[in-house]
C-alpha positions in Angstrom: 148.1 61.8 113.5 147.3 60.5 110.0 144.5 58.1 111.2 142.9 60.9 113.2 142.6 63.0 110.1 141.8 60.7 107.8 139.0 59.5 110.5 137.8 63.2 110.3 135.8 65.5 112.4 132.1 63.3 114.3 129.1 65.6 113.6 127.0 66.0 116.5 124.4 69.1 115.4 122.2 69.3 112.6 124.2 71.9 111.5 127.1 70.5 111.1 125.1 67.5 109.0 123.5 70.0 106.9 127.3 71.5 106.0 129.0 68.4 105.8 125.8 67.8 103.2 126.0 70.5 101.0 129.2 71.9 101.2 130.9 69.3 98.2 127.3 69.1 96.2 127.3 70.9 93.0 123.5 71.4 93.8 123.9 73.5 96.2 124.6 76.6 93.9 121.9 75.5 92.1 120.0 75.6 95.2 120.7 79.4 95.8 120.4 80.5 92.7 116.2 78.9 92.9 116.0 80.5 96.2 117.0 84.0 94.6 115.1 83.2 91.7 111.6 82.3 93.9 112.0 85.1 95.9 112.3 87.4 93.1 109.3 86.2 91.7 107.1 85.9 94.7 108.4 89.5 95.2 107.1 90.6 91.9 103.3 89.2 91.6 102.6 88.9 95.6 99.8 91.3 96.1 100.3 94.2 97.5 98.2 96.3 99.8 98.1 99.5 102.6 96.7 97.3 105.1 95.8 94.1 105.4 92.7 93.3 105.2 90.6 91.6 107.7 87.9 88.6 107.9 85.1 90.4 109.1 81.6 88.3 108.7 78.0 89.6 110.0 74.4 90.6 108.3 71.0 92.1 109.3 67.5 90.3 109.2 65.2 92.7 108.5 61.7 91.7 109.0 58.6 94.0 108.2 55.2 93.8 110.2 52.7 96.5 109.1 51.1 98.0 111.8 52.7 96.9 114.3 53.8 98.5 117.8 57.3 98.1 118.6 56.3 96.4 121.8 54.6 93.5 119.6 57.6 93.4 117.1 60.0 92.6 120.1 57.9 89.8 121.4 56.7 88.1 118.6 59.7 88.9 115.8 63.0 90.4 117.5 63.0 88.4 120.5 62.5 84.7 118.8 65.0 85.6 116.2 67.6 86.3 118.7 67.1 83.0 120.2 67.2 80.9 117.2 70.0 82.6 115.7 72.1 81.8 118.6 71.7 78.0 117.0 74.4 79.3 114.4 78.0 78.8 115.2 80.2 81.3 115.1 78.4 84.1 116.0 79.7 86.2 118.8 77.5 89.2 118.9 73.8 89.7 118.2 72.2 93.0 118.0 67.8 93.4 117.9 66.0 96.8 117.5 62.2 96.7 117.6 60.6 99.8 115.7 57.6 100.7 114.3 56.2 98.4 111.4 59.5 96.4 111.3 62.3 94.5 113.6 66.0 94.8 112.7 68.9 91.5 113.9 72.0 92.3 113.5 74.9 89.9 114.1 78.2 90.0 114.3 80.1 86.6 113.8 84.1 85.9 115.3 86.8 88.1 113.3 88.1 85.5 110.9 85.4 83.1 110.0 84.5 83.1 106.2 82.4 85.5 105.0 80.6 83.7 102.5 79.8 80.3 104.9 79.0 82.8 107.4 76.2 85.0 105.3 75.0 81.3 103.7 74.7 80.0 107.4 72.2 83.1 108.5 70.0 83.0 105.6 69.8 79.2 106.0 68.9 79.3 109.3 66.0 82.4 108.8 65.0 79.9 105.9 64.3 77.1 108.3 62.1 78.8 110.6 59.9 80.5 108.0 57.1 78.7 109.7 57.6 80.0 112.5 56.8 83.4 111.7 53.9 84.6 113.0 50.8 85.9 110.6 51.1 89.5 109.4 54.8 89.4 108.9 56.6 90.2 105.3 58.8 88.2 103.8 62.1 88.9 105.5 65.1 91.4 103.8 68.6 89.2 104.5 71.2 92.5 104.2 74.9 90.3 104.6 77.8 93.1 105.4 80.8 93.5 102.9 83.2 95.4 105.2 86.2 93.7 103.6 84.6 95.5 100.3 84.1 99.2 101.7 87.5 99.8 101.4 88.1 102.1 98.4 91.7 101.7 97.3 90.8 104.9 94.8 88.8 107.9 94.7 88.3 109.9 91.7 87.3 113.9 91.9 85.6 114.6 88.5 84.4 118.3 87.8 83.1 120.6 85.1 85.5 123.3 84.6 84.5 127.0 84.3 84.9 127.0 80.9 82.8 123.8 80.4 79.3 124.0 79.2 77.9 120.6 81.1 75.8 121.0 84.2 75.4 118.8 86.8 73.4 116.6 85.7 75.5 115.9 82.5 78.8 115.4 84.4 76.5 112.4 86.5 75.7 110.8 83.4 79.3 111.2 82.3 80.9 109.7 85.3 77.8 107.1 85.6 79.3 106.2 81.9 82.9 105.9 83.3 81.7 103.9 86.9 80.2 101.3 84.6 83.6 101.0 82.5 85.6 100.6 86.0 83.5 98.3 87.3 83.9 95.7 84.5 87.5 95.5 85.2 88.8 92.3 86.7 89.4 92.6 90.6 87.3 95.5 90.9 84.6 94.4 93.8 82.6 98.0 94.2 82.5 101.3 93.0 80.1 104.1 94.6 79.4 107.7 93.5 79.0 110.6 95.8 78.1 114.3 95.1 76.0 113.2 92.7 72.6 115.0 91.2 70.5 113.0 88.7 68.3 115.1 86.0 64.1 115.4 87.1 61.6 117.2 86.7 60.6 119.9 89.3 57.6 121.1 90.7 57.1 123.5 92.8 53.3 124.2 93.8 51.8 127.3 94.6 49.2 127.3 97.8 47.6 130.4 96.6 46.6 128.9 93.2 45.3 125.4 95.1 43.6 127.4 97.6 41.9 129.6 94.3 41.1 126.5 92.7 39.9 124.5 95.7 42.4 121.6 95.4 44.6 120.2 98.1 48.1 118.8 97.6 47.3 115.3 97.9 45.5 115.9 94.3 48.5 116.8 92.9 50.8 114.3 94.4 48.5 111.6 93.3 48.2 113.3 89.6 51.7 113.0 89.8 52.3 109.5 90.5 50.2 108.9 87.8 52.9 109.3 85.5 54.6 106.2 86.6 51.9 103.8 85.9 49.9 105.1 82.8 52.4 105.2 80.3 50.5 102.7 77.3 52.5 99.9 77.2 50.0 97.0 76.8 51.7 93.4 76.1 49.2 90.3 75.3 48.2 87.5 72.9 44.9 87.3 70.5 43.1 84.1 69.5 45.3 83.2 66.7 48.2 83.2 68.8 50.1 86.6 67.3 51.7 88.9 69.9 50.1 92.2 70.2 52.0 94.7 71.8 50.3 98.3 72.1 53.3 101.0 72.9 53.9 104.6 72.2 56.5 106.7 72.9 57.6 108.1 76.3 54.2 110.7 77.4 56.7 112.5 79.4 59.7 114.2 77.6 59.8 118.0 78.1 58.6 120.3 80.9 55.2 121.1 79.0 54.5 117.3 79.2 54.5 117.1 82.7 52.7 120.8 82.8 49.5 119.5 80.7 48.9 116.8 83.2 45.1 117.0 84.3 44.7 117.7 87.9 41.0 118.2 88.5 38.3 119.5 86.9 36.9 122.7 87.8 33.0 123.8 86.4 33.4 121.6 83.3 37.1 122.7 82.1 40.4 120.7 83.0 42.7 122.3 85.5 46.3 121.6 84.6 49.0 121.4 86.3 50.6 124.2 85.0 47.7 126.5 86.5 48.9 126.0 90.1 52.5 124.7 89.7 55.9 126.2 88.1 57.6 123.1 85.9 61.0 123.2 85.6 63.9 120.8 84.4 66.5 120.3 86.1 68.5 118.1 88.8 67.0 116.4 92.0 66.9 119.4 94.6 65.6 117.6 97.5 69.4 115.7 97.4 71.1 117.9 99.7 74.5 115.2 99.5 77.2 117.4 97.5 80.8 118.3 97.2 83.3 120.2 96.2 87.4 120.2 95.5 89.2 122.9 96.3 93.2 122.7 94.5 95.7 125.0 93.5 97.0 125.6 89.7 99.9 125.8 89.0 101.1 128.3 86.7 102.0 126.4 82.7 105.5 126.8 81.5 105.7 130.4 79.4 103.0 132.1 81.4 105.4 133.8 83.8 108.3 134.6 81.1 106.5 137.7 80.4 106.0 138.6 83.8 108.2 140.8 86.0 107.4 139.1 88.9 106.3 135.0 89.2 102.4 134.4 89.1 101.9 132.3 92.3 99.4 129.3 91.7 95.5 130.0 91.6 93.2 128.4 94.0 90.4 127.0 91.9 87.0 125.7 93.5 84.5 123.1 91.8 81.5 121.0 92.3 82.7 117.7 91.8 81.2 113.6 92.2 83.2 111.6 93.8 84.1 107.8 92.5 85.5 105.5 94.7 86.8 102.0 93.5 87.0 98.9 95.6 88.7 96.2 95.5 88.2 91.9 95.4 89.8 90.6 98.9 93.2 89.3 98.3 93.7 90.9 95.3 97.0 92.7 94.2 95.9 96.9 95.1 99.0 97.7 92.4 97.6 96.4 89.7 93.7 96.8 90.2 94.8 100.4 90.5 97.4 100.4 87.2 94.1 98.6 85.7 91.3 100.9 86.7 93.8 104.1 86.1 94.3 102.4 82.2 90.5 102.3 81.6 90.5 105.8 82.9 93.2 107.2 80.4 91.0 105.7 77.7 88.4 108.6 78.7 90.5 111.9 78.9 90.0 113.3 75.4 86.1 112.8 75.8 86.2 114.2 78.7 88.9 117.3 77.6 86.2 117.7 74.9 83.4 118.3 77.4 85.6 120.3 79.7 85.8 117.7 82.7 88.7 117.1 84.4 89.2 114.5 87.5 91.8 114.6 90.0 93.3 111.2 91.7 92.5 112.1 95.5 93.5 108.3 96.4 95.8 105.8 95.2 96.6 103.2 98.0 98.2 100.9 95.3 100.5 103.5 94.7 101.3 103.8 98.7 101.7 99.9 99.0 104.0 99.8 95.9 105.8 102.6 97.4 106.1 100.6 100.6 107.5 97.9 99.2 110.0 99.2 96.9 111.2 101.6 100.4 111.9 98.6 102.4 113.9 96.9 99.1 115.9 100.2 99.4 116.3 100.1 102.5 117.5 96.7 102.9 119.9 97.5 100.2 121.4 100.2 102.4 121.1 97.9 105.3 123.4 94.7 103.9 125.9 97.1 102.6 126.2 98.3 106.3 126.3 95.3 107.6 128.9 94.3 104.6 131.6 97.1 105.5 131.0 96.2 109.3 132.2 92.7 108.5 134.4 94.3 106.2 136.3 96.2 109.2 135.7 92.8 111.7 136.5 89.5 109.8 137.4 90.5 106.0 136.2 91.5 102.7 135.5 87.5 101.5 133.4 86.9 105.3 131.6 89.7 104.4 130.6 88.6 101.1 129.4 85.6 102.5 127.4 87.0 105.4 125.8 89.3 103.0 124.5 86.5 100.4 122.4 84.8 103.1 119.7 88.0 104.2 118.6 88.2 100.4 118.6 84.1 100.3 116.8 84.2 103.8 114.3 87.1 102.7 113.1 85.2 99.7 112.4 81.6 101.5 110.0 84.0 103.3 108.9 85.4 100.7 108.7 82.7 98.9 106.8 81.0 101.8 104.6 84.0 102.8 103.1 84.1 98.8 102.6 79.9 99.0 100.3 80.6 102.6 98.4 83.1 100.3 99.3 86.3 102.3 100.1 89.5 100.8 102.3 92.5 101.1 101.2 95.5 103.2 102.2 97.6 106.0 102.3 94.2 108.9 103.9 91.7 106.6 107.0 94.9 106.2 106.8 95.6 109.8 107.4 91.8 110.3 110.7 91.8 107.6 112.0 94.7 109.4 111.9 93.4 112.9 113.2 90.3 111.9 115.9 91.8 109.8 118.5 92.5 112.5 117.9 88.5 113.8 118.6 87.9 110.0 122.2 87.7 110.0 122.8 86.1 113.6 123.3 82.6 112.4 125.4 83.4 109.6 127.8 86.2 111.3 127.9 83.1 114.3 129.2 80.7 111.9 131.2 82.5 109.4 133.4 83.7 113.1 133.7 80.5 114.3 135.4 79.2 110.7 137.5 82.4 110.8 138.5 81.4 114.5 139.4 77.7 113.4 140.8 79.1 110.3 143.7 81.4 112.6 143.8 78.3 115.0 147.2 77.2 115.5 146.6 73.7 114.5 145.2 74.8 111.3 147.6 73.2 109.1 146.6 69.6 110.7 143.4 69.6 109.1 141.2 69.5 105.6 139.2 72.6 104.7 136.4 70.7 104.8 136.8 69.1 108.0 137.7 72.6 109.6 134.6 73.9 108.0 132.2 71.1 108.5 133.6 71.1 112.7 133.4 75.1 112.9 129.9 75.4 111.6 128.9 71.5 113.4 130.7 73.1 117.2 127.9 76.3 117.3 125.0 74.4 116.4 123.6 73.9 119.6 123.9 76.9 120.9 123.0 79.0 117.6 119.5 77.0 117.3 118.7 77.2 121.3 118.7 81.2 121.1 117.3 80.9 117.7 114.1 79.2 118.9 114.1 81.4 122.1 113.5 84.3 119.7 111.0 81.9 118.0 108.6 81.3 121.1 108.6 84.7 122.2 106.9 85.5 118.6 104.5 82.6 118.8 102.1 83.4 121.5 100.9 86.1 119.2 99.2 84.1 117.1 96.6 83.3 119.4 95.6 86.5 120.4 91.9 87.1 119.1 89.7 89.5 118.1 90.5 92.7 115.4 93.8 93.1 117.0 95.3 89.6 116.9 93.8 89.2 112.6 95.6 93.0 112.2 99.1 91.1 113.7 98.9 87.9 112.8 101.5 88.2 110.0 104.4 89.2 112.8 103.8 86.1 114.2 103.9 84.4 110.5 106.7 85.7 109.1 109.0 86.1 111.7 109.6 82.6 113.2 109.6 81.4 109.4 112.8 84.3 108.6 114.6 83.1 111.7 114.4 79.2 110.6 115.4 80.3 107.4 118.5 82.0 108.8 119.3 78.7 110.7 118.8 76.6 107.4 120.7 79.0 105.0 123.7 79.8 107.3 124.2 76.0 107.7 124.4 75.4 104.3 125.6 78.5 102.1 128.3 79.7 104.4 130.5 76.9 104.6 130.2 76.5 101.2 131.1 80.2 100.1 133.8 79.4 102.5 135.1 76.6 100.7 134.8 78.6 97.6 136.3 81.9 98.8 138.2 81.8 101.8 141.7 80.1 102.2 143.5 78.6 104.9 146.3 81.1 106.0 149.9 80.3 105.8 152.1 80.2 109.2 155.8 80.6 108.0 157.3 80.0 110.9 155.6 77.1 111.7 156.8 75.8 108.6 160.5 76.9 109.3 160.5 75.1 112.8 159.6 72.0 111.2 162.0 72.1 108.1 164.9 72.8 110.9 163.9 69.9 112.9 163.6 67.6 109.9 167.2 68.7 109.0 168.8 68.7 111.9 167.1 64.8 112.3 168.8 63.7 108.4 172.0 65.2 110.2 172.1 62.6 112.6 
């Protein structure tokens, strides 16, 4: 009996190897404690987004042909396009539309291939056969798509308040102030305004007056295009070399500017264009694009203390721009929005002053951080069930040890997920919380079996650490076989293609990763915790059998 314990347990699995391994290093709690640590951390600066955001790669050649039937733009323009931009790999769909004057190529390339090889690959290849285009054709427009871009991850509802004395406008060039701040911060890809009216001039003719005066519209229209190009602003050099530069001061300032222009003359005295046109200033009428917020106020603290009965909030309605904000691809949405919504703060006495207020309308960093930090709770509340579970089924010390390994297996794939360059959104949670009841498998599997040995009735014939090393070694087999069942019924999912199969793919990433993890840290961190914790139990009346029999032997 001596030589068969002193001989010891034969390890068969890699589990048991891995137990027998770590279970008398003094790295091993070392070894947790970096695991804890580097999930913590990739937990903490992973970005974090609503939804993941997908590889999508395609562009438009635009290609203008003055005078030109739509018939001959499809022959000699769409139609030779098409054909030598199916030379370009990667492309899976191609789109041509033959108009008037001009032919439009649109095509769409697979859903993951690189966005910026992709757009460099069309305008080299529209480069290339530049000789090819025939005579008459414009040099062509290459428009690359920025879906991955279009995205807002805020919107911002600015208004003039009733009280406020800025038009419309004013509140453009306010907000066209704040658009340019924003878009200097770091991260920020695109930002767009919508709603908005610019400040012109406006003319509105009367027919009666060009009819009086014999002039047609076309007279005015080209007196007023006029504006744009004789503004005296002269640059050249004399013979001795100085630079002359003739320049006065913007013509065109105030509404009786534009009314003195000279239209036509009429039996030897100027018509202006005051005579047959109303001038007025103010904002870009033929933009029909606005919008408006629509919010209830809510009551301030005091206003209802006087009141016998509660003043319900006031619906209050406003013309307001919208700003959206955009972020860079990869790119953490928390803190581009914590950012953007900093340089925004920096604005709200200038604009209290002015009476403009702005309302949030979007935050999806907020939702993403909220996301995260519900599935932290919630996988709080879902170890402490399992704890008092194992609590009720094994012991208070087992349960300890079971509930050590999900945070330990959640941040190796964490850990893992932030290394691969993936981030945090709604797919990558799903993908924790569809793993998380596989999670705990391996450990509740082996932290049985070394309760089992542990009430065996040959437990006083052995070594802890033999029991534990042959406990944890004895499932191995079995434990990693329905482990990597679970494991190939994920993987086939990463090959599905298309919008559906990028939207997925981190199920398929993150899932067989957690469940090796599981394997790994069960083998390694619950026989050790056992070592450390549990205790082997002690059988009186095994030990009163043998002290009679060893008495009853000195008798004799």
């Amino acid at each position: 009996m001596e030589e068969e314990i002193k001989k010891g347990y034969e390890v068969t699995d890699i589990a048991g190897k891995l137990a027998k391994g770590f279970l008398k290093s003094p790295l091993t709690s070392v070894l947790g404690a970096f695991l804890l640590l580097m999930g913590y951390l990739a937990l903490a600066v992973m970005p974090r987004e609503e939804d993941p955001q997908i590889a999508i790669s395609g562009g438009g050649v635009i290609v203008p042909m003055p005078g030109a039937t739509p018939q001959e733009v499809e022959n000699i323009i769409v139609n030779p396009l098409e054909r030598k931009l199916r030379e370009v790999k990667g492309i899976e769909h191609i789109y041509g539309m033959a108009m008037d004057n001009v032919g439009i190529v649109n095509v769409m390339y697979y859903v993951g291939e690189n966005r910026e090889d992709s757009n460099l690959k069309l305008y080299d290849k529209v480069m290339q056969n530049m000789d090819l285009m025939p005579q008459g054709v414009m040099q062509p427009i290459i428009k690359p798509f920025d879906i991955d871009i279009d995205v807002p991850i805020l919107t911002f509802a600015f208004y003039a308040k009733h009280t406020s004395k800025v038009d419309e406008a004013e509140l453009f060039e306010k907000v066209r102030k704040i658009q340019q701040r924003i878009n200097g911060v770091e991260n920020v890809a695109k930002t767009t305004l919508q709603g908005d009216h610019k400040k012109q001039f406006n003319i509105e003719v009367d027919i009666n007056k060009l009819s009086a005066y014999h002039l047609s519209l076309g007279q005015i229209m080209q007196a007023v295009q006029s504006l744009a190009v004789n503004v005296p602003d002269v640059k050249g050099r004399i013979n001795d070399g100085k630079l002359v530069i003739f320049g006065v001061k913007n013509a065109i300032e105030t509404v009786e500017d534009v009314g003195s222009v000279i239209v036509a003359q009429y039996m030897g005295s100027p018509i202006y264009l005051r005579d047959v046109a109303n001038v007025t200033q103010g904002i870009d009428k033929q933009n029909f694009k606005s919008a408006e917020i629509t919010y209830k106020e809510q009551p301030k603290e005091g206003e209802e203390a006087h009141d016998e009965k509660p003043t319900s909030a006031t619906t209050s309605q406003y013309k307001q721009i919208t700003m959206t904000v955009a972020k860079l691809a990869g790119t953490n949405a928390v803190f581009v929005a914590q950012d953007v919504l900093e340089v925004l703060k920096g604005f709200e006495k200038e604009l209290a002053a002015e009476g403009i207020g702005y309302i949030v309308t979007r935050n999806y960093g907020n939702r993403a951080n909220e996301a995260v930090n519900e599935l932290m709770h919630h996988l709080v509340i879902t170890i402490i069930i399992i704890a008092v579970m194992l609590v009720y089924a094994l012991g208070w010390k087992e349960s300890l040890i079971v509930t050590f390994t999900v945070p330990a297996i959640l941040a190796v794939t964490l850990f893992i997920a932030y290394m691969t360059g993936q981030t945090i959104n709604r797919i990558t949670l799903f993908a924790f919380l569809l793993s998380l009841g596989l999670l705990v498998d391996a450990a509740i599997i082996v932290i049985e079996n070394i309760h089992r040995h542990l009430h065996a009735h040959n437990v006083d014939e052995k070594e802890m650490e033999e029991l534990l090393i042959e406990a944890t070694d004895e499932i191995g087999a079995p434990t990693n076989i329905a482990t990597f069942a679970i494991i190939m019924t994920m993987v086939p999912m990463a090959f599905v293609g298309g919008m559906m199969g990028s939207f997925m793919k981190p199920i398929p990433y993150n899932v067989p990763v957690a469940l090796f993890a599981s394997l790994v840290v069960a083998y390694i961190f619950t026989p050790y915790l056992s070592l450390k914790l549990l205790k082997k139990p002690v059988h009186k009346h095994h030990h009163k059998h043998h002290d009679d029999a060893h008495h009853e032997e000195h008798k004799q």
